[in-house]
Biopython code that builds the backbone (N, CA, C, O; Angstrom):
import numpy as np
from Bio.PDB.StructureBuilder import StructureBuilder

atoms = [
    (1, "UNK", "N", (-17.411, 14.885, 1.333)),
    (1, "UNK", "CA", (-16.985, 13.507, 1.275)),
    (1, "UNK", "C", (-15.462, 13.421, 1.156)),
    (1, "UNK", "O", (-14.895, 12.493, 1.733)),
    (2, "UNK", "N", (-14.736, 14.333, 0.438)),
    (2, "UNK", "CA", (-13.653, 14.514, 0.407)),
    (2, "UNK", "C", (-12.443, 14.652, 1.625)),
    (2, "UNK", "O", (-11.235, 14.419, 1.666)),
    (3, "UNK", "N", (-13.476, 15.170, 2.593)),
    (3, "UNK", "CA", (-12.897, 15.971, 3.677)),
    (3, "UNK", "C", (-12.850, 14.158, 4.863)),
    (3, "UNK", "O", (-11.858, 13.953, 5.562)),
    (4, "UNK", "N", (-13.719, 13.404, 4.847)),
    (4, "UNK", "CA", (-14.082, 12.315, 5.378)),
    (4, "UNK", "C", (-12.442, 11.386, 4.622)),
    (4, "UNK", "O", (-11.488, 10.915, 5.242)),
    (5, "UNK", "N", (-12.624, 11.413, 3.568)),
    (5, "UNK", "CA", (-11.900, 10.498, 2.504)),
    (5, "UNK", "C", (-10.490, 10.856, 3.068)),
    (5, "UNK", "O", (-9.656, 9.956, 3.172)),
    (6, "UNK", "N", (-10.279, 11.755, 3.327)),
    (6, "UNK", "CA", (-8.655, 12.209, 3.757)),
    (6, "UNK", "C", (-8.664, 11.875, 5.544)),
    (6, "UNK", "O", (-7.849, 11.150, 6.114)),
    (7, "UNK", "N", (-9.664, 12.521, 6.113)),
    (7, "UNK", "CA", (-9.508, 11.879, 7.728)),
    (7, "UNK", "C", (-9.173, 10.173, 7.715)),
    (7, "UNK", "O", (-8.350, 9.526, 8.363)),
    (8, "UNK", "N", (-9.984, 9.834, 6.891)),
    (8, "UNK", "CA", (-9.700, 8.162, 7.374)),
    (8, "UNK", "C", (-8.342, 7.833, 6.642)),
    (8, "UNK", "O", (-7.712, 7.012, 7.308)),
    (9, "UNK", "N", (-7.624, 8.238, 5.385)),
    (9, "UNK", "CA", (-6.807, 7.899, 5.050)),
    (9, "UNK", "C", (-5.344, 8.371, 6.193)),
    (9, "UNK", "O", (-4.159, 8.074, 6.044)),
    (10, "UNK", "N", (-5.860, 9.015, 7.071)),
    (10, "UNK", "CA", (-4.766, 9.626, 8.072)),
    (10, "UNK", "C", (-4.485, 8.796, 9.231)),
    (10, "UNK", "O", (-3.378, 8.492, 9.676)),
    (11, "UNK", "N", (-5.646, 8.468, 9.665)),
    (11, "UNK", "CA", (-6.159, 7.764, 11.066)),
    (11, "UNK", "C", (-5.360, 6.476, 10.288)),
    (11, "UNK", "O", (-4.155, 6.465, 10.538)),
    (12, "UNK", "N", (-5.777, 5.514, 9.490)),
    (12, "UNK", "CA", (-5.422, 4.691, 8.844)),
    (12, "UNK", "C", (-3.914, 4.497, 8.620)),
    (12, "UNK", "O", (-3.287, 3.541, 9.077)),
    (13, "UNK", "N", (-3.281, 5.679, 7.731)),
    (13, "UNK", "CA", (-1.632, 5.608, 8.048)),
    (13, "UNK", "C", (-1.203, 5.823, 9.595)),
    (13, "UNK", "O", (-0.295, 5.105, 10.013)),
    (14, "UNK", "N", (-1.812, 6.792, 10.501)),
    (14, "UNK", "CA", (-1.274, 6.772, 11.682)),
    (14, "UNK", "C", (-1.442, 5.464, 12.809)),
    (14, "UNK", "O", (-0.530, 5.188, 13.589)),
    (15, "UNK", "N", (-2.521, 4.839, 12.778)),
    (15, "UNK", "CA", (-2.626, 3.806, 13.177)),
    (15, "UNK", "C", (-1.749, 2.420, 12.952)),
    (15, "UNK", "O", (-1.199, 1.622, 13.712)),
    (16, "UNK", "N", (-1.892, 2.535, 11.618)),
    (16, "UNK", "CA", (-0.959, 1.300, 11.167)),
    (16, "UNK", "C", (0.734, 1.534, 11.636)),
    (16, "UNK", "O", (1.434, 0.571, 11.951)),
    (17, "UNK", "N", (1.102, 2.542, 11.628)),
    (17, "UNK", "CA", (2.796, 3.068, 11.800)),
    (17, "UNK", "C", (2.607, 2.948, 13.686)),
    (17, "UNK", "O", (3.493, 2.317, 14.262)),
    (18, "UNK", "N", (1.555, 3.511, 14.479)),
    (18, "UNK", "CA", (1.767, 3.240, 15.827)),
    (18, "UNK", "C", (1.514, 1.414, 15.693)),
    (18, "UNK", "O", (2.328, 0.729, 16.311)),
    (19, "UNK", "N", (0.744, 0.906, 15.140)),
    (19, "UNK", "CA", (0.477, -0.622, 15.231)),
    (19, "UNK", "C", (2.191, -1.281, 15.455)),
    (19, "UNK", "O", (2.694, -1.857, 16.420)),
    (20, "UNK", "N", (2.925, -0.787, 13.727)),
    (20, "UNK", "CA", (4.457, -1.544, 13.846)),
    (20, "UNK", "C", (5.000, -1.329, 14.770)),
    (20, "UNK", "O", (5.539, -2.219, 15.428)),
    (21, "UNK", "N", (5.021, 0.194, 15.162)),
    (21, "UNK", "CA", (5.688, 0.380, 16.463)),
    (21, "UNK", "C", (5.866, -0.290, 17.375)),
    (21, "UNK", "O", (6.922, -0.667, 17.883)),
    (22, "UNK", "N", (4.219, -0.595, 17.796)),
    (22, "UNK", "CA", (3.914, -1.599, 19.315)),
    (22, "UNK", "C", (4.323, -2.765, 19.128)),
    (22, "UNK", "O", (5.055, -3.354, 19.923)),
    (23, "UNK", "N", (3.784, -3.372, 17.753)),
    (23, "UNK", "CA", (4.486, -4.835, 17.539)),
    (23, "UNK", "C", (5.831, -4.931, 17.617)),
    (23, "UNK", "O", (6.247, -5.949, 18.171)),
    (24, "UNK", "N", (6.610, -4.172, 17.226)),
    (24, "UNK", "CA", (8.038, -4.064, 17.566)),
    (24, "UNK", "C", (9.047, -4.253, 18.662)),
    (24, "UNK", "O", (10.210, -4.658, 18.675)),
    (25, "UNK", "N", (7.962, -3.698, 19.849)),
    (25, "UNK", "CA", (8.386, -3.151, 20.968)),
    (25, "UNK", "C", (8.262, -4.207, 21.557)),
    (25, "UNK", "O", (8.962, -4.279, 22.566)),
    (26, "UNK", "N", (7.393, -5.431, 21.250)),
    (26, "UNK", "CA", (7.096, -6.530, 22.168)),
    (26, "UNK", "C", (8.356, -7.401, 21.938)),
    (26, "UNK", "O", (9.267, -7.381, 21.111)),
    (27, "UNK", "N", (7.945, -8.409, 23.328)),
    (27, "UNK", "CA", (9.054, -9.109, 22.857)),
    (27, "UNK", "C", (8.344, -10.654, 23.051)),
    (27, "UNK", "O", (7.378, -10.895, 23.775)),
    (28, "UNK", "N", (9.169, -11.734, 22.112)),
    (28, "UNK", "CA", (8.286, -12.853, 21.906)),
    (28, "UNK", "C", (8.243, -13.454, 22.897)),
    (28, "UNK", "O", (8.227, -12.940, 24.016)),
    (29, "UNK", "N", (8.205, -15.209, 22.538)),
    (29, "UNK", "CA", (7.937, -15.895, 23.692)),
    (29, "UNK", "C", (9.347, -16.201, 24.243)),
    (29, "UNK", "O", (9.421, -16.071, 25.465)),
    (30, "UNK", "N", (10.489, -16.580, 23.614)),
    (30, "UNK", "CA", (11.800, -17.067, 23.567)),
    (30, "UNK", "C", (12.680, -15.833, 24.582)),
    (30, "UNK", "O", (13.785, -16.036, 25.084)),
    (31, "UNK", "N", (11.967, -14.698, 24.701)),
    (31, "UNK", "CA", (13.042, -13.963, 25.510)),
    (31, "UNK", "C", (12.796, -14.115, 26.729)),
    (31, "UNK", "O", (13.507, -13.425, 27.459)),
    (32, "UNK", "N", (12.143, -14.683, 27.173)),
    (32, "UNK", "CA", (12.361, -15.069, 28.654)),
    (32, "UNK", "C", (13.557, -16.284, 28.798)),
    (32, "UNK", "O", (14.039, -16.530, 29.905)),
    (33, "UNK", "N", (13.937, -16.932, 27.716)),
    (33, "UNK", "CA", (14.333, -17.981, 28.331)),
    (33, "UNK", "C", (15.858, -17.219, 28.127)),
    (33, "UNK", "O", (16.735, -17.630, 28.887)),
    (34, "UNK", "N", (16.164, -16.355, 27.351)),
    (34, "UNK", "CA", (17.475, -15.743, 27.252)),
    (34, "UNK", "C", (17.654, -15.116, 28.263)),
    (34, "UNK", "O", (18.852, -15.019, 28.532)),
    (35, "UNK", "N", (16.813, -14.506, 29.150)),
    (35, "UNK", "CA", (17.084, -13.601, 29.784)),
    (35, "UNK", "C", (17.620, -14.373, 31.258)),
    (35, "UNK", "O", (18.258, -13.831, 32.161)),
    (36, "UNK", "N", (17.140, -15.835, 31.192)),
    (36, "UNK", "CA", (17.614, -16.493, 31.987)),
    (36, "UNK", "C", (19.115, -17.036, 32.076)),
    (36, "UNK", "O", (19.577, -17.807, 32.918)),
    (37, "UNK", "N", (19.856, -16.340, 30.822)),
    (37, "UNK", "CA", (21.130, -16.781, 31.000)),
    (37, "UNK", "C", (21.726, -15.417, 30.940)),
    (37, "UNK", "O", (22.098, -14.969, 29.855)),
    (38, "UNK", "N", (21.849, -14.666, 32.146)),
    (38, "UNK", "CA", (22.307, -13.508, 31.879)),
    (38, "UNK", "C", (21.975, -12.243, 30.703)),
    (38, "UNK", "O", (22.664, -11.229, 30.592)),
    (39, "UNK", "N", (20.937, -12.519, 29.994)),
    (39, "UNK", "CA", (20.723, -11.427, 29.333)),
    (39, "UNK", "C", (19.856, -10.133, 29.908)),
    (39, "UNK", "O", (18.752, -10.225, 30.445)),
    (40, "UNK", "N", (20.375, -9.272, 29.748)),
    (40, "UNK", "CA", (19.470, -8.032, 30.649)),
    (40, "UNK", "C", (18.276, -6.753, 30.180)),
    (40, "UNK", "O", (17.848, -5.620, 30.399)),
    (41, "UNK", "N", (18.183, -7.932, 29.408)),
    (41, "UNK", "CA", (16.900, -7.230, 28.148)),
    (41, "UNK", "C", (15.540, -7.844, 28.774)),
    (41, "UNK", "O", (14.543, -7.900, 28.054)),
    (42, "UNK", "N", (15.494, -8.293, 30.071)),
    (42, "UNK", "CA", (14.244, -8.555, 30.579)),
    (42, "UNK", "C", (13.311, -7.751, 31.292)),
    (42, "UNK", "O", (12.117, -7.951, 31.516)),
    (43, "UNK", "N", (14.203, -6.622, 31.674)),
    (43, "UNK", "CA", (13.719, -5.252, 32.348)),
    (43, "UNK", "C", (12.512, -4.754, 31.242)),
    (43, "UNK", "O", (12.419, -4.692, 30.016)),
    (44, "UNK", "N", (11.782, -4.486, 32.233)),
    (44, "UNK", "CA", (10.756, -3.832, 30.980)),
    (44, "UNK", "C", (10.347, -2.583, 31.871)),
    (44, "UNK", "O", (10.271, -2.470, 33.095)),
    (45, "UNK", "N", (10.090, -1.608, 30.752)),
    (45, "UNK", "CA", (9.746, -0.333, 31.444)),
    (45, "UNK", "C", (8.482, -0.075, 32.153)),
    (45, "UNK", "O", (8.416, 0.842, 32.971)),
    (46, "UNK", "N", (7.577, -0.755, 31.912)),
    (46, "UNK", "CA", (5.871, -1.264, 32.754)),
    (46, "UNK", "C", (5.897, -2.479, 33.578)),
    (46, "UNK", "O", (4.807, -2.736, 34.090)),
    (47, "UNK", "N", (6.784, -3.239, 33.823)),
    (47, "UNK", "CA", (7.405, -3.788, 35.106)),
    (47, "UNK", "C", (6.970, -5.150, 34.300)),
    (47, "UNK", "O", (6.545, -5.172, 33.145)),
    (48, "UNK", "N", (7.195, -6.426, 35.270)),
    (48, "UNK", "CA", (7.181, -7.553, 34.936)),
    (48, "UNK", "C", (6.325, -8.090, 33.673)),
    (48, "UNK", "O", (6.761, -8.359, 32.554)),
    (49, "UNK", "N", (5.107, -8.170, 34.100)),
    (49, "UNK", "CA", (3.994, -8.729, 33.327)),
    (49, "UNK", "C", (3.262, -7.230, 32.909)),
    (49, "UNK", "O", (2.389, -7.030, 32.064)),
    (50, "UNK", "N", (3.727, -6.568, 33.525)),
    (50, "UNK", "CA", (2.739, -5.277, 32.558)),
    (50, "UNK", "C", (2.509, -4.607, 31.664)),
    (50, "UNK", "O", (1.444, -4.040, 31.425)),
    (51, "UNK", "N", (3.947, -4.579, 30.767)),
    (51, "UNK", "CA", (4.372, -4.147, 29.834)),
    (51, "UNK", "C", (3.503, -5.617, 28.705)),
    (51, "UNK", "O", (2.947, -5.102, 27.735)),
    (52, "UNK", "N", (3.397, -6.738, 28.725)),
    (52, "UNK", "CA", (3.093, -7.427, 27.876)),
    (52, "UNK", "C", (1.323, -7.242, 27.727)),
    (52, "UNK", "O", (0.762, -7.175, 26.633)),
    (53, "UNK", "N", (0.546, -7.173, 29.174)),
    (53, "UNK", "CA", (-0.845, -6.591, 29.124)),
    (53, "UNK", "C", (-0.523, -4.820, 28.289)),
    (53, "UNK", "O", (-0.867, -4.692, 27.114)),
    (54, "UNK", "N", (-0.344, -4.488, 28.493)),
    (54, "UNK", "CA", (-0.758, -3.304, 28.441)),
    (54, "UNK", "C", (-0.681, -3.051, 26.491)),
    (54, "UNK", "O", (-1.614, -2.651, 25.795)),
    (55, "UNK", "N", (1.148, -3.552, 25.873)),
    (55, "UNK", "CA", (1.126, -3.711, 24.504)),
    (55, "UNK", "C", (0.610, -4.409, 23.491)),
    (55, "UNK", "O", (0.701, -4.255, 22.273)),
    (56, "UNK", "N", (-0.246, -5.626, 24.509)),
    (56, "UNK", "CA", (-1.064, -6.340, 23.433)),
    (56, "UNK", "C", (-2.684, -5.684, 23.633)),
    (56, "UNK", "O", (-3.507, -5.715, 22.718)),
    (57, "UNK", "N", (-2.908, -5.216, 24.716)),
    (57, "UNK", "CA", (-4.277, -4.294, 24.366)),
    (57, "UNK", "C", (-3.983, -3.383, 23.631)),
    (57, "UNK", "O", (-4.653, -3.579, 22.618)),
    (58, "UNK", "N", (-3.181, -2.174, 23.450)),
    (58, "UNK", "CA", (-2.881, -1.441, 22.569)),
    (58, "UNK", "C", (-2.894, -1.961, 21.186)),
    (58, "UNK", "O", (-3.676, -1.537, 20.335)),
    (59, "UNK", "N", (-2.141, -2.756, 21.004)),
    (59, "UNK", "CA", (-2.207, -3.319, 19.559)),
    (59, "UNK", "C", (-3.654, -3.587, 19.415)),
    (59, "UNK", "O", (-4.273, -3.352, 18.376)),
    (60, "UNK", "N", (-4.257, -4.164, 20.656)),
    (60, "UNK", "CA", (-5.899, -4.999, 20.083)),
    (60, "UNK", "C", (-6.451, -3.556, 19.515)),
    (60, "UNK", "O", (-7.165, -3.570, 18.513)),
    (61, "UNK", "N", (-6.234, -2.744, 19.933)),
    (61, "UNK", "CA", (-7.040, -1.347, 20.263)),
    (61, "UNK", "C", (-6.935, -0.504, 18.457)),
    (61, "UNK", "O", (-7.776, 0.126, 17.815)),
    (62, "UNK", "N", (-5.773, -0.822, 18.212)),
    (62, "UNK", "CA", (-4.703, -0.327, 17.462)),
    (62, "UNK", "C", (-5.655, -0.922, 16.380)),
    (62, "UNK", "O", (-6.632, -0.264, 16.023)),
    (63, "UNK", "N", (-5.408, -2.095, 15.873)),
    (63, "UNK", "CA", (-5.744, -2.951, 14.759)),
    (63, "UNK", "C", (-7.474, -2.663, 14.651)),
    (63, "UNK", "O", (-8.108, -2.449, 13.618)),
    (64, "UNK", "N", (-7.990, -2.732, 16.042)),
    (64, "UNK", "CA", (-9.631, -2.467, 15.666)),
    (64, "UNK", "C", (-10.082, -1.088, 14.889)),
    (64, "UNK", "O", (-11.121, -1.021, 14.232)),
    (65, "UNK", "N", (-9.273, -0.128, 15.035)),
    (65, "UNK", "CA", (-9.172, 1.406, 14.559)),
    (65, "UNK", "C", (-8.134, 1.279, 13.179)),
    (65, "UNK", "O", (-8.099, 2.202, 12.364)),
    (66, "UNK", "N", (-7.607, 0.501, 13.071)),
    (66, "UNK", "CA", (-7.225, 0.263, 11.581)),
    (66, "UNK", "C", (-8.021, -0.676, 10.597)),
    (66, "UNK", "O", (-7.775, -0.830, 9.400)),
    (67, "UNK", "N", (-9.223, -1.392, 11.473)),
    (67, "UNK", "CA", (-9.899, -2.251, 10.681)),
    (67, "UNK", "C", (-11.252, -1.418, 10.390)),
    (67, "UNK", "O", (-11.870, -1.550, 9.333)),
    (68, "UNK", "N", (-11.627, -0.609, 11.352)),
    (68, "UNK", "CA", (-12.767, 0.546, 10.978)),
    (68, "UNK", "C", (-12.399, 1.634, 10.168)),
    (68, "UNK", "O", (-13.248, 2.210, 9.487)),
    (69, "UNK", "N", (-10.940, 2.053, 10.175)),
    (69, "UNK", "CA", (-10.695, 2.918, 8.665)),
    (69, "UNK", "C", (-10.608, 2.621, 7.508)),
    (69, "UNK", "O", (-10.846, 3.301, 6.509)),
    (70, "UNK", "N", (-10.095, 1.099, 7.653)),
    (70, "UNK", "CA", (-10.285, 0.593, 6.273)),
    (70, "UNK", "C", (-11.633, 0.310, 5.866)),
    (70, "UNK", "O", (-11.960, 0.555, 4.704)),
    (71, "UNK", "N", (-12.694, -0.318, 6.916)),
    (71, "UNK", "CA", (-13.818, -0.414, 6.192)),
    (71, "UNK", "C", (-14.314, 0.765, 5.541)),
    (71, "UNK", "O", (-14.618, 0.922, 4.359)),
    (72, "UNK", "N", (-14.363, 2.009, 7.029)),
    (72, "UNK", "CA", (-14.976, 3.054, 6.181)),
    (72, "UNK", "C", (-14.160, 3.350, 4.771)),
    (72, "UNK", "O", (-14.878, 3.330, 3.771)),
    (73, "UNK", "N", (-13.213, 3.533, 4.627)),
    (73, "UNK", "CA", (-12.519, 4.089, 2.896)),
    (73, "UNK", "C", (-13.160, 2.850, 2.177)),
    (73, "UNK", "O", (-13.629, 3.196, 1.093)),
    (74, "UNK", "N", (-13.323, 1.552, 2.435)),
    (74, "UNK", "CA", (-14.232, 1.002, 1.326)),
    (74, "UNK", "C", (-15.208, 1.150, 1.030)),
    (74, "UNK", "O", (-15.550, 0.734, -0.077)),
    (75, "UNK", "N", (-16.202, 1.860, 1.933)),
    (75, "UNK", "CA", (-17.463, 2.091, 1.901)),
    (75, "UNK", "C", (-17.153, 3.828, 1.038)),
    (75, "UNK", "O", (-17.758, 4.125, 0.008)),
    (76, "UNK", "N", (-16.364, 4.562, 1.555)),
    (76, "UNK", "CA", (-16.520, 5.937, 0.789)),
    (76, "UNK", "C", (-16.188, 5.401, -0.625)),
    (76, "UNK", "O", (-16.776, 5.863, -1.603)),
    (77, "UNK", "N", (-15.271, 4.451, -0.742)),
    (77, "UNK", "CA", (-14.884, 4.080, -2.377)),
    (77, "UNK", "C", (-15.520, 3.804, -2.905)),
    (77, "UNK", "O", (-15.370, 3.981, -4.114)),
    (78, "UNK", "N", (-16.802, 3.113, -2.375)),
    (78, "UNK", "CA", (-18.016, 2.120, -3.067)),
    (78, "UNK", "C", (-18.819, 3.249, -3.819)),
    (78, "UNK", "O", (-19.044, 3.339, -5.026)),
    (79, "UNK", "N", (-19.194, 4.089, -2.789)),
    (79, "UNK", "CA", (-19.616, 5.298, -2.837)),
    (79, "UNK", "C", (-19.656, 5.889, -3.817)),
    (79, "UNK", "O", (-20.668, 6.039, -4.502)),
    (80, "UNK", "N", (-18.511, 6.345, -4.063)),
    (80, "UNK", "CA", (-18.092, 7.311, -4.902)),
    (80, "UNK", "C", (-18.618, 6.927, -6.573)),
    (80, "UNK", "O", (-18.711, 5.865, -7.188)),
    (81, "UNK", "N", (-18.934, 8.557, -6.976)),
    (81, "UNK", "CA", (-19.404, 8.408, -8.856)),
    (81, "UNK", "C", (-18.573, 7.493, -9.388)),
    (81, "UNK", "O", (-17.832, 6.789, -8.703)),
    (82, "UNK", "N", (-18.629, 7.463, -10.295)),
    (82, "UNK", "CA", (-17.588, 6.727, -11.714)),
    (82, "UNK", "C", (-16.615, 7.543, -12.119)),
    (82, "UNK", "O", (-17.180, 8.632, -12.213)),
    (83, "UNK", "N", (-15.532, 7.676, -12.408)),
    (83, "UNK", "CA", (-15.040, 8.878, -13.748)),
    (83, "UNK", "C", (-16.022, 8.959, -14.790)),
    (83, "UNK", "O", (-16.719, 8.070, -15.279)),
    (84, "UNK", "N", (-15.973, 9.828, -14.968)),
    (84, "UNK", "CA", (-16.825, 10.274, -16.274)),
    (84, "UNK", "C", (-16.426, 8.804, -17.367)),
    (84, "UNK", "O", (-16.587, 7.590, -17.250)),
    (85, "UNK", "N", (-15.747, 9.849, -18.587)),
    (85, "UNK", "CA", (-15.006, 9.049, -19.651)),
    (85, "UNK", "C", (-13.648, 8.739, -19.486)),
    (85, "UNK", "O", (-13.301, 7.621, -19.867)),
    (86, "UNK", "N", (-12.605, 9.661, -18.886)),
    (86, "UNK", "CA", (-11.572, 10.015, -18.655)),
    (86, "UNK", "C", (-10.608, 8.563, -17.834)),
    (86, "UNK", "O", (-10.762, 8.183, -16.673)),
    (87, "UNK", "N", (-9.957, 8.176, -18.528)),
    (87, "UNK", "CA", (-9.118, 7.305, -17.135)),
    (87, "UNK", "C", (-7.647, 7.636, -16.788)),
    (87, "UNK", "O", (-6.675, 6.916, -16.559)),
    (88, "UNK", "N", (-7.831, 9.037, -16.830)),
    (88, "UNK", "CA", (-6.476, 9.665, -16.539)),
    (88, "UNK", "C", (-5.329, 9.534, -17.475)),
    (88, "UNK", "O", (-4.441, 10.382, -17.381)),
    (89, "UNK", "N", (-5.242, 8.796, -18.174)),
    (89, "UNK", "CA", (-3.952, 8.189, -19.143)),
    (89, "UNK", "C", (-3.526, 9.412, -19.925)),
    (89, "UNK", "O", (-4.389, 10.142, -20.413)),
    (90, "UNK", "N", (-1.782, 9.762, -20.119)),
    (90, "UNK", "CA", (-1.356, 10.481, -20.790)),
    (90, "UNK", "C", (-1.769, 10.009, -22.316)),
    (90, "UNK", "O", (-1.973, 10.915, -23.125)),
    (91, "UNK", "N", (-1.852, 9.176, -22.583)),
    (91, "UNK", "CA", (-2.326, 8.764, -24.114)),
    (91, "UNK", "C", (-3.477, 9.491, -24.734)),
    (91, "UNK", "O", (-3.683, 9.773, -25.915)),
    (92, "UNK", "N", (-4.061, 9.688, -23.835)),
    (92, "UNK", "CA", (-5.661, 10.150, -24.415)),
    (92, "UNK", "C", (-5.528, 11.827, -24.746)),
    (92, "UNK", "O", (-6.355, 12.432, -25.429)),
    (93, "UNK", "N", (-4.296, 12.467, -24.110)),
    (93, "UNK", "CA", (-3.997, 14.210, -24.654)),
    (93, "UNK", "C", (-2.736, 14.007, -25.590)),
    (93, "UNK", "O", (-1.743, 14.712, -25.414)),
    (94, "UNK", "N", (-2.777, 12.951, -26.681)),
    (94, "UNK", "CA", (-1.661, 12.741, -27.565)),
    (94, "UNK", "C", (-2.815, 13.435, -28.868)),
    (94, "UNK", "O", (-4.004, 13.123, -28.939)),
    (95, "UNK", "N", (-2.117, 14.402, -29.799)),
    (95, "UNK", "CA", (-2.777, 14.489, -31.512)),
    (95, "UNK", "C", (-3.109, 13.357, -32.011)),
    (95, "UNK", "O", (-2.563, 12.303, -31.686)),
    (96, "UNK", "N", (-3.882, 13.438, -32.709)),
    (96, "UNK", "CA", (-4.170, 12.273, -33.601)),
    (96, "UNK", "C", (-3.503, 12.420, -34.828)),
    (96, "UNK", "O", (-3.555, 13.383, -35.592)),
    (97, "UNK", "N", (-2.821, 11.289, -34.955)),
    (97, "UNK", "CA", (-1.599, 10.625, -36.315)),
    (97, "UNK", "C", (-2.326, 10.643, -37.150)),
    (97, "UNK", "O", (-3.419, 10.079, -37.180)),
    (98, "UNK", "N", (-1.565, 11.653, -38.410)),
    (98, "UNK", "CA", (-2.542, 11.526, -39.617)),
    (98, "UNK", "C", (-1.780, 9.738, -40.000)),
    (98, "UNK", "O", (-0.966, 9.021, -39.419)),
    (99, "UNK", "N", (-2.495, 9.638, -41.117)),
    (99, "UNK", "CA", (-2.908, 7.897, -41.865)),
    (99, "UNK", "C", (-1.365, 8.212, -42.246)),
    (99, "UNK", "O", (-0.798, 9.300, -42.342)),
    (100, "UNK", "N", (-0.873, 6.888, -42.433)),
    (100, "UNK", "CA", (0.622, 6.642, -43.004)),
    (100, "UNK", "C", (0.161, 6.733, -44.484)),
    (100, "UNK", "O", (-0.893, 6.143, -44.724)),
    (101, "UNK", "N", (1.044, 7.659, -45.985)),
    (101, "UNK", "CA", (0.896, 7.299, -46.730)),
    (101, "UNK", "C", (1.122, 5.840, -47.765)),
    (101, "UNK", "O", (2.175, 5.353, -47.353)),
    (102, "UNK", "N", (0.652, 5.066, -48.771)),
    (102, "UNK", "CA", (0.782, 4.050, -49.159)),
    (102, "UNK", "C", (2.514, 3.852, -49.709)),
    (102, "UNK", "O", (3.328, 4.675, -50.128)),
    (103, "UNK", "N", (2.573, 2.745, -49.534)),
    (103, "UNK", "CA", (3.802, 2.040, -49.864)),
    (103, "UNK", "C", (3.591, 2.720, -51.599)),
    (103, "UNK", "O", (2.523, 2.972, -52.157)),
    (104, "UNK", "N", (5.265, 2.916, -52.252)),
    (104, "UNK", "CA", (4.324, 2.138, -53.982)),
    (104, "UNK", "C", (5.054, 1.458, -54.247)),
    (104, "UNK", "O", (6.256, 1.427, -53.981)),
    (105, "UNK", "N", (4.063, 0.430, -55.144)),
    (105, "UNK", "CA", (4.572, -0.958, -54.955)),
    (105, "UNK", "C", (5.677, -1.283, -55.997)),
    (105, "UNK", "O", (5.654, -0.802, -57.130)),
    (106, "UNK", "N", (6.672, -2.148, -55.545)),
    (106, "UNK", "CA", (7.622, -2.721, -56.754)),
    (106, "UNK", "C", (7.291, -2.929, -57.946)),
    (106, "UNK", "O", (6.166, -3.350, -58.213)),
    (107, "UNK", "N", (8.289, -2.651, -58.970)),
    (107, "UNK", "CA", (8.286, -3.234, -60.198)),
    (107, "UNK", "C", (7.632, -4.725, -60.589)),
    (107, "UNK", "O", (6.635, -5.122, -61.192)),
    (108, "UNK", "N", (8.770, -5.316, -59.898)),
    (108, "UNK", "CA", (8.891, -6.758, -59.423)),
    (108, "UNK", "C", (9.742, -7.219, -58.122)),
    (108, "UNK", "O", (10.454, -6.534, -57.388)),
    (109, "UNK", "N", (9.399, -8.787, -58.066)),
    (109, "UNK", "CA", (10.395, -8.917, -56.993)),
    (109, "UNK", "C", (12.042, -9.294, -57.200)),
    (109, "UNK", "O", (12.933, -9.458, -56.367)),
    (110, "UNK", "N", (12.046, -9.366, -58.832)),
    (110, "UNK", "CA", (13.821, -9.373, -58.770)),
    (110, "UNK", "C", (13.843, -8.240, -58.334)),
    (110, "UNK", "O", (13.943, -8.545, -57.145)),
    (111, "UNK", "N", (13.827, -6.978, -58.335)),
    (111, "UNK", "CA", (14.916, -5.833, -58.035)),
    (111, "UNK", "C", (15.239, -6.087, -57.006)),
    (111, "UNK", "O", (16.378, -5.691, -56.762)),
    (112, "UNK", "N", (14.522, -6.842, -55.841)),
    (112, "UNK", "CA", (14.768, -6.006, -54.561)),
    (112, "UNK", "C", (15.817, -8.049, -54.312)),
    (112, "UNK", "O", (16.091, -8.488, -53.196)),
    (113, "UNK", "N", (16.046, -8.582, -55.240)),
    (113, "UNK", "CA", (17.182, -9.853, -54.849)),
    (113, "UNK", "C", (18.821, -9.183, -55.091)),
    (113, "UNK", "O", (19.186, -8.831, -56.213)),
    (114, "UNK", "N", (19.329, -9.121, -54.396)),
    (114, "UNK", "CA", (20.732, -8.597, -54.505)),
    (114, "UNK", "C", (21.537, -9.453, -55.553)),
    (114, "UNK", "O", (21.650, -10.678, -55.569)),
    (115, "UNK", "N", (22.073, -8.530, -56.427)),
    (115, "UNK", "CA", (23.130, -9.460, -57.212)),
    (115, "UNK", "C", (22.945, -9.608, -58.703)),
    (115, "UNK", "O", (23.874, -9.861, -59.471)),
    (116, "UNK", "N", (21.681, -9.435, -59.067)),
    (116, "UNK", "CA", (20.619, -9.029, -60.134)),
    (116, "UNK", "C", (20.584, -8.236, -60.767)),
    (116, "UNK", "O", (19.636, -8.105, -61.541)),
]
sb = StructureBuilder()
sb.init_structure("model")
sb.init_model(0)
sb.init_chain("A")
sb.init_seg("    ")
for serial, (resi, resn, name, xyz) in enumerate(atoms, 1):
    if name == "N":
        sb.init_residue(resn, " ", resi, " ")
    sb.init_atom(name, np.array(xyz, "f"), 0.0, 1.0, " ", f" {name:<3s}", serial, name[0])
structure = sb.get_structure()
């Protein structure tokens, strides 16, 4: 189960980092209209309209394989035993404090008034 638990946590980071990528790479709706005033960022390397098919299937593709790794790791999480007793905390490998000894108590409470 372990061996499962780490594949999907991989697929999962690698997916999501190619996902930003692709989203990155696109470009919105507004750059066409720049590109109409001399800007030369309209060239796309998959030609006119192809580059926009091709990076939004990828992404579709992308996100569906990041939405099946996440389910599966919820399902292995569900899965999984309990901890025992243990909840990891450094507190719990601290000694145990012996008891504070008792105060002893004042005379009275003038002594402790300054000036007295």
């Amino acid at each position: 189960m372990n061996v499962l638990h780490t594949l999907l946590v991989i697929v999962q980071v690698l997916s999501a980092l190619a996902m930003i990528g692709l989203v990155l790479m696109q470009h919105g709706k507004g750059a066409d209209a720049g590109a109409a005033f001399g800007g030369g960022a309209s060239a796309s390397l998959f030609g006119a309209s192809g580059g926009a098919n091709f990076l939004s299937r990828s992404t579709a593709v992308l996100a569906t394989v990041f939405l099946a790794a996440t389910l599966g790791l919820a399902f292995i999480g569900y899965q999984r035993p309990a901890a025992p007793a243990s909840s990891g905390s450094v507190l719990e490998n601290l000694p145990a404090a012996a008891p504070a000894a008792p105060a002893a108590a004042p005379d009275s409470g003038a002594a402790q008034i300054p000036g007295k």
